[in-house]
C-alpha positions, 0 to 999 in steps of 0.5 A, spaced: 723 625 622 724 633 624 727 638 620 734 639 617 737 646 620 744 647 616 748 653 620 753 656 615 758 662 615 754 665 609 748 662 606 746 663 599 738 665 598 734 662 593 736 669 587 743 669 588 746 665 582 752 661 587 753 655 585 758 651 590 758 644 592 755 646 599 749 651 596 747 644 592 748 640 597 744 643 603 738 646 597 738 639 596 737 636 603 732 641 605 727 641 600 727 633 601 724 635 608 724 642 610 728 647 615 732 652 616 738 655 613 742 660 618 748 664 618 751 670 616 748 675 611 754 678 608 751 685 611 756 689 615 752 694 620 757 700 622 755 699 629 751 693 631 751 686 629 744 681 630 739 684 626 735 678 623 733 677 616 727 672 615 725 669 609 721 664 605 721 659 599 717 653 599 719 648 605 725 652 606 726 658 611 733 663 611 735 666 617 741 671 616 743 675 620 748 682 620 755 683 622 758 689 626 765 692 623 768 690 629 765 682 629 766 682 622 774 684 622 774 680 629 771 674 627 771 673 620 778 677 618 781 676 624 781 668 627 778 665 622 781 667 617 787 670 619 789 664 625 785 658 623 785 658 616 793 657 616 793 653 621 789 648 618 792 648 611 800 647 614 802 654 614 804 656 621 809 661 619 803 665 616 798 664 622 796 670 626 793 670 633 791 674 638 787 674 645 783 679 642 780 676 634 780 669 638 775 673 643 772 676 638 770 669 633 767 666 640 762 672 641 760 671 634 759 664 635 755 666 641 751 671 637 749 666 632 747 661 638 743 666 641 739 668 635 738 661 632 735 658 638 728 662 639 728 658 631 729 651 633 724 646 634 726 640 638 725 634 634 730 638 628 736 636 626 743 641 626 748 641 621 754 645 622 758 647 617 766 649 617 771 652 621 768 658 622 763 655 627 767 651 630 764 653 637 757 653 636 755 647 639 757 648 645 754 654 645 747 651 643 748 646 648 748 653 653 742 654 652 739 647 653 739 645 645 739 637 645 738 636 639 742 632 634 749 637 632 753 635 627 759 638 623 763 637 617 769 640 616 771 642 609 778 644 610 783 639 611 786 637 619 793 638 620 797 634 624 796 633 631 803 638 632 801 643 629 793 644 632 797 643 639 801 649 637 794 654 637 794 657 644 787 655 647 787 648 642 784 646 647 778 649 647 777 648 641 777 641 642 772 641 648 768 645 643 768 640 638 767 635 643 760 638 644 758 635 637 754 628 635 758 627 629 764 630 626 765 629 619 772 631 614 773 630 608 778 623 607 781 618 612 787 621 613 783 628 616 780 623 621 787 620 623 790 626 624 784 628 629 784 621 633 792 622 634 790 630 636 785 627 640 790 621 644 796 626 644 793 633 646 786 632 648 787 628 654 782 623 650 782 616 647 780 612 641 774 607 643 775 604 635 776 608 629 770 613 628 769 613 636 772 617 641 772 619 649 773 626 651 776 626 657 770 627 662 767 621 659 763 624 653 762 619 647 762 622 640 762 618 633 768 622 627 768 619 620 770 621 613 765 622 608 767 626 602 764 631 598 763 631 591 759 635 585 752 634 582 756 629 576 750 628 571 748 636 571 756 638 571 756 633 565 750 636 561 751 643 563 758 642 560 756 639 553 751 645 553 757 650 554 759 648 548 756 654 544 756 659 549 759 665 546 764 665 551 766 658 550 766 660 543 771 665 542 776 662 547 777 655 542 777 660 536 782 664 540 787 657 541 787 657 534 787 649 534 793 649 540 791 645 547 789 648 552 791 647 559 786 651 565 787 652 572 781 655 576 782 657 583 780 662 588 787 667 589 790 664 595 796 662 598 794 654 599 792 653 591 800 653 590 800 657 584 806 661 585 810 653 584 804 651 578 806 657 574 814 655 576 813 649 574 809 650 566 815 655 565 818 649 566 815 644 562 816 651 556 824 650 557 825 641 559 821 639 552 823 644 546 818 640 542 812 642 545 813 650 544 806 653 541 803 647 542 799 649 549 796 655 552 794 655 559 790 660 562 789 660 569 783 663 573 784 667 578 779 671 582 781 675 587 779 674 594 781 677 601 784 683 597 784 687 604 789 681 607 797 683 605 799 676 604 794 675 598 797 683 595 804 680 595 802 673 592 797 677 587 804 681 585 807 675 584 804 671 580 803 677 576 811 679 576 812 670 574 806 671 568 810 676 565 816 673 565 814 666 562 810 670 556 817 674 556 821 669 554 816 664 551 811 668 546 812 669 539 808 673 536 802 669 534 803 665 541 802 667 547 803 661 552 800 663 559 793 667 559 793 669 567 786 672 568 783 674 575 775 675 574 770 671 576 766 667 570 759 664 570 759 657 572 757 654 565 762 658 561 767 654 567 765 647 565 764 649 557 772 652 559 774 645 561 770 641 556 775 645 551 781 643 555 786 638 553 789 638 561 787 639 567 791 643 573 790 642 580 796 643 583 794 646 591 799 645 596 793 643 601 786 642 599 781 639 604 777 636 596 778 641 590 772 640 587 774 642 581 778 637 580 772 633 579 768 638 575 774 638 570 773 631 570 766 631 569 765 635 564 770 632 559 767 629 552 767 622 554 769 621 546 775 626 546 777 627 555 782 631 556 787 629 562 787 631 570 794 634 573 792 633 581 796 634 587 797 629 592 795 633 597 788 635 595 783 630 598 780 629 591 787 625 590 785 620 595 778 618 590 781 620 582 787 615 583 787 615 574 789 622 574 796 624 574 798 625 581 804 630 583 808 632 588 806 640 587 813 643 590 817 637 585 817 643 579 820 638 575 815 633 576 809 638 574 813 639 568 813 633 565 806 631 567 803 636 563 807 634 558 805 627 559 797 629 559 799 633 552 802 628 548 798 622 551 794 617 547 786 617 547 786 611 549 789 612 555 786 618 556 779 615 555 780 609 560 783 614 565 777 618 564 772 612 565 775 610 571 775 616 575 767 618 571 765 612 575 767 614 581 763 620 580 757 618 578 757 613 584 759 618 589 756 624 587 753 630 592 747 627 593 750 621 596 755 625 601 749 629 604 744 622 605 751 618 607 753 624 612 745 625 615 743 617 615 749 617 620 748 623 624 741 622 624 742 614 626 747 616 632 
């Protein structure tokens, strides 16, 4: 078996403390054999984009490389984030495209071709990995590249309609099409692409997970859902405990339960309707009033975007008139923070936590829904409020799944995780831990190579 070479927009060398499920996958399948970890550097050149960094640890080789202002603005501020980004969590009303960004994205993908191909070996096996790189395959196939590609998509699939809206859908397609396999997230993202691919695509479904474009090109789809690193999440968390940090929050709660949110400052988190909806639950049951705190995390991301300035100053107009109406003077009901904490400090936070709230409008998976749930105590579990429309809703089916634009729903939830017996709350949380321990993040990453490396 060749290398494993994993190609994605940024990547997390061995001295920055990153702890995501992507960084903990690919770490993990690198080690196993050896490879290349390839992307962008995070490093803006004012003038030119391509200068490659090389690096090594152990059996493992980073290449990242630098970005121009222009490539950087066209590429990832501009088409990735500001036309695909929307388009694939359903918000057209929000999408921006011109020629311009979308030429721009397609330069940078054919850049990153260009310097990875001089690094590959022919017996490699190449994953990609997301959105932003949707292109890169036929790019590698350009320049004669026959390894095995394959891609995950970590965001959601939208409907057919929709992606059939995006000038040059097409393309895109024909890119994906260059690729061995594609993965996603649930069954549901897979569906939505066969039917883009019989509708729009001009290509056929074979059998579920195998797929004819139009010029008569094979390629194989499946869902393969990703997780989280369930036994470290469980002992980091249990060791949190006493962490100053984790200290101060329960000494602060003053024995009252605490709901938390962790979610990056986006519009596809449904945040807005999740502050709505506890000032909702505030007002429908009377007899909770000071029993529950919620914090909600909120690091800013994308400040430079209007539409992430506009939400940020609603949310914060929103918290202020919750703890206006709601606080007493030795309660306050909504703690609305946006900074970034150490990820241990994170899982301390949510073993403290009575509730659970996972509320986006659209989310490919939401892996902090499964780490709240792998951090509880199994002898005291708190109790997980999940939306529909995340993909972890399709795997934690005992948690409290909601509608999160039904306000009045959400309310009632979180009193129903408030008051809920511990019995319950235990056999809820056991069923959905066992889930976790079989499917963890080891097991998506070996599921998804084996297939892509069996063909």
């Amino acid at each position: 078996m060749g290398r494993l070479v994993v190609v994605s927009n940024r990547v997390t060398l061995p001295d920055e403390n990153r702890a995501g499920g992507l960084a903990v996958a690919v770490h993990g399948a690198l080690r196993e054999s050896g490879g290349l970890w390839f992307g962008w550097s995070g490093r803006i050149d004012p003038e030119t984009s391509g200068q490659l960094r090389e690096r090594h640890d152990g059996n493992i080789h980073y290449a990242t490389m630098d970005l121009s202002h222009r490539d950087h603005a066209d590429y990832y501020d501009g088409f990735a984030n500001r036309t695909l980004w929307p388009l694939l969590h359903f918000r057209m009303d929000l999408v921006d495209y011109s020629r311009e960004t979308h030429a721009g994205y397609r330069r940078v993908n054919a850049l990153f071709a260009q310097k990875l191909v001089p690094l590959l070996h022919t017996d490699d096996t190449i994953w990609v990995h997301d959105y932003h790189l949707i292109p890169m395959a036929q790019q590698l196939r350009v320049h004669g590249v026959r390894c095995r590609l394959g891609f995950f998509l970590h965001v959601p699939m939208p409907s057919s309609d929709l992606l059939a809206a995006l000038p040059d859908h097409a393309r895109l397609f024909e890119d994906l099409s260059s690729y061995d396999l594609i993965g996603f997230q649930t069954t549901r993202d897979l569906e939505r692409f066969q039917d883009y691919v019989r509708l729009f695509g001009r290509g056929r479904v074979i059998r579920s997970g195998v797929l004819e474009t139009y010029g008569g090109h094979r390629l194989r789809a499946g869902a393969f859902p990703i997780s989280i690193d369930t036994p470290m999440i469980a002992s980091q968390a249990a060791a949190a405990i006493s962490k100053a940090s984790v200290r101060r929050l329960a000494a602060s709660l003053s024995r009252r339960a605490l709901a938390i949110g962790v979610d990056r400052l986006d519009y596809s988190k449904g945040l807005p309707e999740r502050f709505r909806a506890f000032a909702r639950y505030l007002e429908r049951h009377p007899g909770q009033r000071g029993k529950l705190t919620y914090l909600q995390i909120a690091p800013v991301s994308r400040s430079g975007v209007a539409e992430y300035r506009a939400l940020r100053g609603e949310l914060e107009q929103l918290a202020g008139h919750i703890n206006g109406g709601h606080a007493d003077a030795d309660w306050t009901p909504m703690r609305y923070v946006n900074r970034n904490y150490p990820h241990a400090s994170l899982t301390g936070f949510y073993r403290l936590a009575r509730v659970g709230l996972v509320t986006p409008l659209r989310d490919g998976m939401n892996l902090v829904a499964k780490e709240f749930v792998a951090a509880q105590d199994p002898e005291d579990p708190g109790v997980l409020v999940l939306s529909s429309f995340a993909g972890a809703a399709r795997e934690l089916h005992e948690a409290l799944i909601v509608n999160p634009y039904d306000i009045d729903g959400v309310a009632d939830a979180i009193e129903m995780a408030v008051t809920m017996p511990l019995a319950e709350r235990r056999e809820r949380w056991q069923a959905m831990m066992a889930q976790l321990q079989e499917h963890d993040i080891v097991a998506w990453r070996r599921d998804y190579l084996r297939a892509l490396r069996e063909g």
